[in-house]
N, C-alpha and C positions, 0 to 999 in steps of 0.2 A: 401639645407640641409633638411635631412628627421626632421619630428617635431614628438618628442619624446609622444609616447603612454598613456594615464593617465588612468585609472580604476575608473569610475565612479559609480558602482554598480557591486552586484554581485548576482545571481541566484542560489534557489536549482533545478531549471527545466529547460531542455535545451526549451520547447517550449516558458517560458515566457523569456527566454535572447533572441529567435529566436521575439518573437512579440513587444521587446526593441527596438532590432535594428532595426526593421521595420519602427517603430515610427520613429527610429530617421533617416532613409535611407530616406523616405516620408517627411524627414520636410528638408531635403539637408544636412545634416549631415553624416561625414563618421564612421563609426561606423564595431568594429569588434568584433566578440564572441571568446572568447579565453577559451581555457582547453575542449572546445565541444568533442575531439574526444577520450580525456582521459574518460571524462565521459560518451562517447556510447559506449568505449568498455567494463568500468568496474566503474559502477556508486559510489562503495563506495568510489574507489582511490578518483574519481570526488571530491566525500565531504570531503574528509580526504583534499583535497589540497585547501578546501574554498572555493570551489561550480564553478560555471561559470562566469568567468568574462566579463565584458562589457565595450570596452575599445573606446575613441574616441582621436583625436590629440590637442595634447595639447591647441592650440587656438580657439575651439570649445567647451570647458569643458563648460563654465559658460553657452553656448547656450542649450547644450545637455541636462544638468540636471534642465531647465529651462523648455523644451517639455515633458521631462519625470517627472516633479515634481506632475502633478495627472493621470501619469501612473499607474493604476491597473488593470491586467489583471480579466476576467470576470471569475467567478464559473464555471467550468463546470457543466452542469446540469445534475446528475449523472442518475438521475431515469427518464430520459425523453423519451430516447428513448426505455426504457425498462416496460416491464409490472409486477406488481408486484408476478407474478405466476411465470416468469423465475429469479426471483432474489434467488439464494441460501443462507438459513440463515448457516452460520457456526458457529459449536461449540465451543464453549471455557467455562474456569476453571471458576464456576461461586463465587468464593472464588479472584482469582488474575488475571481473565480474559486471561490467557495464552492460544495460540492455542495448544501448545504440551501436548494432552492427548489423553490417549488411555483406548481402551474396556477393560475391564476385565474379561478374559473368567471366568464363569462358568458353569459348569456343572448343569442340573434341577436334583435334590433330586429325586423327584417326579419320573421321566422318569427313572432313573437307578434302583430306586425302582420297579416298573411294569415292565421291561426288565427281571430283576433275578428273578419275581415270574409269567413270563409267561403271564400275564394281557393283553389284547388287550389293543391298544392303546387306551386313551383316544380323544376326540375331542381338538385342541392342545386350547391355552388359548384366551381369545379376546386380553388382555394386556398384555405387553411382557414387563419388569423389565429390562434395562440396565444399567450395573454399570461401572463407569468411575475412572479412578485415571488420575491426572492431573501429568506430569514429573516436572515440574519446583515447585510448594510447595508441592508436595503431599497429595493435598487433595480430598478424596473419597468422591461421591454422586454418586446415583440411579438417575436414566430415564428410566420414562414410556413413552412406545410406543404406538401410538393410531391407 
């Protein structure tokens, strides 16, 4: 008679339920990752159904979570193999920290002015003024350009 499946833990990353069951394949334990392929095709389902599960048979439980009780997987070390000149700083709302915001065209005064009285152009400016509105609280701030 097959012996019924128990859920011993459960994962938000398919790599740390994949590095679980390794642990516990390596220590003679049969061990199976369930919901894996709901969450590589569409990772929020994955979280919406309570992440990934880590299931072994039922006469194994108390071994299982005894190899895994100072299971934790290592940090990846995010800035190690990168140097800090290819890391790109991104913007956000410096008010709510949101990434949805956007440039605020406008026009230079200045330039439309010299346009309709004919003026050569000027040499353009060293500092360039960019003004942001954030979509999520709408709040406006300027950024100087260097």
């Amino acid at each position: 008679m097959l012996e019924e499946l128990i859920t011993i833990t459960k994962f938000l990353s398919l790599g740390e339920a994949k590095l679980a069951q390794g642990k516990l394949v390596s220590a003679g334990i049969v061990a199976f990752v369930c919901d894996e392929n709901m969450h590589a095709m569409n990772w929020h389902m994955g979280m919406a159904l309570g992440g990934i599960r880590l299931q072994v048979p039922d006469s194994q439980v108390v071994r299982a979570l005894e190899v895994l009780d100072d299971f934790e997987p290592e940090p990846a070390d995010v800035g190690a193999e990168y140097d800090d000149e290819e890391l790109e700083e991104v913007a956000c709302c410096p008010e709510c920290e949101s990434l949805e915001i956007r440039e605020v065209a406008s026009p230079n005064p200045r330039q439309i002015t010299l346009w309709s009285a004919a003026i050569p152009f000027p040499e353009p400016p060293t500092q360039v003024t960019r003004r942001w509105r954030c979509l999520a609280c709408g709040y406006r701030w300027r950024e100087a350009d260097e």
